[in-house]
C-alpha positions as CSV (number, residue, x, y, z in Angstrom):
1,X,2.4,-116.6,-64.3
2,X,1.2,-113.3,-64.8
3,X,1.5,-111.2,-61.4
4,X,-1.9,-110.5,-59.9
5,X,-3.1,-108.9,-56.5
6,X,-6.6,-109.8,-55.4
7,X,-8.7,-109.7,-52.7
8,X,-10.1,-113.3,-51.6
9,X,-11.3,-115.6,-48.5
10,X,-8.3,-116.5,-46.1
11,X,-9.6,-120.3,-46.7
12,X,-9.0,-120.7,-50.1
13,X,-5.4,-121.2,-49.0
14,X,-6.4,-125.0,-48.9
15,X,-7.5,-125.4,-52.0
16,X,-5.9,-127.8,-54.0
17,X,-4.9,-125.9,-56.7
18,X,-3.9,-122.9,-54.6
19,X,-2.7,-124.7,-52.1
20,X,-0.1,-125.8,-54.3
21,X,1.0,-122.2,-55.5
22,X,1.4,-121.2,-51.5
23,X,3.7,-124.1,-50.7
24,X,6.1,-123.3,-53.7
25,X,5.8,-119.6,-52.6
26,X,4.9,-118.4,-56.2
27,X,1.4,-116.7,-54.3
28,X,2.0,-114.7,-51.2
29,X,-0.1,-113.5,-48.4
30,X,0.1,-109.5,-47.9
31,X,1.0,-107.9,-44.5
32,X,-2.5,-106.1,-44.3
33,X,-5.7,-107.8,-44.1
34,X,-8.6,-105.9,-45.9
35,X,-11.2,-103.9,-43.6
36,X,-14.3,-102.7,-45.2
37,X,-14.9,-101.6,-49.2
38,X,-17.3,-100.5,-51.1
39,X,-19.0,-103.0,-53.4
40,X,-19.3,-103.5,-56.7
41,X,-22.8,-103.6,-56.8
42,X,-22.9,-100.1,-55.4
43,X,-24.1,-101.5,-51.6
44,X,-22.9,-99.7,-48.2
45,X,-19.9,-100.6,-46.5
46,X,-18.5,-104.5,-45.8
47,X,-17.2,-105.6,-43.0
48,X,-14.9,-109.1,-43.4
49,X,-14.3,-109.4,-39.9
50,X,-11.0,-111.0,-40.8
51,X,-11.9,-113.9,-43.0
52,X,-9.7,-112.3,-46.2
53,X,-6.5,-111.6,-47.2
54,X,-4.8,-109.8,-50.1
55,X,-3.1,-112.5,-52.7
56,X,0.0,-111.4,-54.9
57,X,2.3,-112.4,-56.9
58,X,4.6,-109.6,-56.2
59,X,7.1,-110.1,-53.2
60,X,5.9,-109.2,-49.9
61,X,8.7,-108.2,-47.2
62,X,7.0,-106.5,-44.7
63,X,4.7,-109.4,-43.1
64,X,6.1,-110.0,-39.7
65,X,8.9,-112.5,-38.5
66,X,7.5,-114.3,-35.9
67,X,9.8,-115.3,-33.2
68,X,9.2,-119.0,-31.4
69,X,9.6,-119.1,-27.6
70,X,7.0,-121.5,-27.2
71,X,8.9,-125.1,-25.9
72,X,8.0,-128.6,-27.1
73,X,6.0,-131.0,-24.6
74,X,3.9,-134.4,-25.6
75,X,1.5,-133.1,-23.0
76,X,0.6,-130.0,-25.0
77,X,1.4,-131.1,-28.4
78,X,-0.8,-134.3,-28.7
79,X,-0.2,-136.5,-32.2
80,X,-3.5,-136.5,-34.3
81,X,-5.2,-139.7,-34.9
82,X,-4.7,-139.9,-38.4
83,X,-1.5,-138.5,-38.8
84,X,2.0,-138.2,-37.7
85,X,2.2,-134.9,-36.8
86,X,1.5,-132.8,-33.9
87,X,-1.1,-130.7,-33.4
88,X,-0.5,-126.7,-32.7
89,X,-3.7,-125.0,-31.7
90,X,-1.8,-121.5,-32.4
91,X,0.5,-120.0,-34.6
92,X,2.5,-118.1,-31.6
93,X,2.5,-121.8,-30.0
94,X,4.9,-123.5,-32.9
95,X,7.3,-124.8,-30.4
96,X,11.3,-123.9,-31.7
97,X,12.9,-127.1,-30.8
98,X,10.4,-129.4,-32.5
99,X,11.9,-131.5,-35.5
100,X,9.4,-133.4,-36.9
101,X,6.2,-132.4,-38.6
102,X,3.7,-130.1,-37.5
103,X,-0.2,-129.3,-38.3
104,X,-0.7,-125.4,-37.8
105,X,-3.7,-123.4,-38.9
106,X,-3.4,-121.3,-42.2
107,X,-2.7,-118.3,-40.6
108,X,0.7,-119.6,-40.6
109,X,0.7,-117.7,-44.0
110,X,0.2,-114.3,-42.4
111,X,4.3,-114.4,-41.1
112,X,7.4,-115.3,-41.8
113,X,8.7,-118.2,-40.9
114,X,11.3,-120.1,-42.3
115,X,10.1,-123.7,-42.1
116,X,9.3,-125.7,-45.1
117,X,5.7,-126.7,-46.0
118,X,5.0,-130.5,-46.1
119,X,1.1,-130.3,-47.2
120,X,-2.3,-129.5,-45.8
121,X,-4.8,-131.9,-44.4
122,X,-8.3,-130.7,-45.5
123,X,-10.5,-133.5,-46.0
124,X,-10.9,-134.0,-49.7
125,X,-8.0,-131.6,-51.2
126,X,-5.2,-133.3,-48.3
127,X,-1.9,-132.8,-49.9
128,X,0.9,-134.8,-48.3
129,X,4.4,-135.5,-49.8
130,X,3.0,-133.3,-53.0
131,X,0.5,-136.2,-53.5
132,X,-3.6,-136.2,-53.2
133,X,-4.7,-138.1,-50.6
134,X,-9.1,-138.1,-50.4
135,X,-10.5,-137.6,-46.9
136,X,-7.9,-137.1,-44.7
137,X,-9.3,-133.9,-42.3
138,X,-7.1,-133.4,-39.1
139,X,-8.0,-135.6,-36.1
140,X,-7.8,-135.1,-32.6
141,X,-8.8,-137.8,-30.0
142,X,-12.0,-138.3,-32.1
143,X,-12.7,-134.9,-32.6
144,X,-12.3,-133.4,-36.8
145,X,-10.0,-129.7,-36.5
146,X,-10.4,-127.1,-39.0
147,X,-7.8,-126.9,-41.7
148,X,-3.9,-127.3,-40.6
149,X,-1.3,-126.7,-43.0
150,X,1.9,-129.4,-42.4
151,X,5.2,-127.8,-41.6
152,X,8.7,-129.0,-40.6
153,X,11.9,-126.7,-39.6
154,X,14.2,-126.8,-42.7
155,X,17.1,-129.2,-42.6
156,X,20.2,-127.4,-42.4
């Protein structure tokens, strides 16, 4: 692959295709998020109001190490419906002591963390077990989330 650094929308993380490039860690997330730019086009000032990130190819070693303090409960980390996995609302809220799998939003990208990434559940692109699965958006006592990206603490 041919390195690359581009600007692009924080949610194309689940994309299939991407998706897939993220999980192997071939594509990283960079440790700033872009403000406001001039466009192309010659029109004023942007802003993104935090919806992108920078994408790269080259290695990225200053994003933050996030530390988990948070503690596992089955009160506050409910199972989805549709899913074996728990639900974390937050990325700060990843409890430490939690084995098995674990939906977090995409901004899991934005740290480091050294947990391994099972797949993505995002309605028609769901990746589990590095296979497609259609129609399979995160669900929580009836309710569809946004995007959560599967993760599980590496086996030692």
């Amino acid at each position: 692959m041919t390195d690359f650094l581009l600007i692009g929308n924080k949610n194309c993380i689940a994309h299939k295709d991407f998706f897939k490039l993220m999980m192997d860690r071939r594509v990283n997330i960079g440790y700033t998020r872009p403000g406001d730019f001039d466009q192309p086009d010659g029109t004023p000032l942007k802003t993104l109001q935090g919806l992108t990130r920078w994408f790269t190819t080259l290695s990225v070693d200053d994003k933050p190490t996030l530390t988990l303090t948070a503690t596992y409960s089955p009160e506050k980390y409910p199972k989805y419906d549709n899913y074996d996995a728990i639900n974390v609302n937050r990325v700060q809220d990843i409890p430490y002591d939690y084995e098995g799998v674990m939906g977090v939003p995409i901004t899991i990208f934005d740290h480091n963390l050294d947990y391994e990434y099972d797949g993505c559940l995002y309605g028609d692109h769901t990746i589990i077990d590095g296979k497609y699965i259609k129609g399979h958006t995160p669900i929580l006592d009836g309710k569809h989330l946004y995007t959560r990206i599967l993760i599980r603490r590496k086996k030692l």
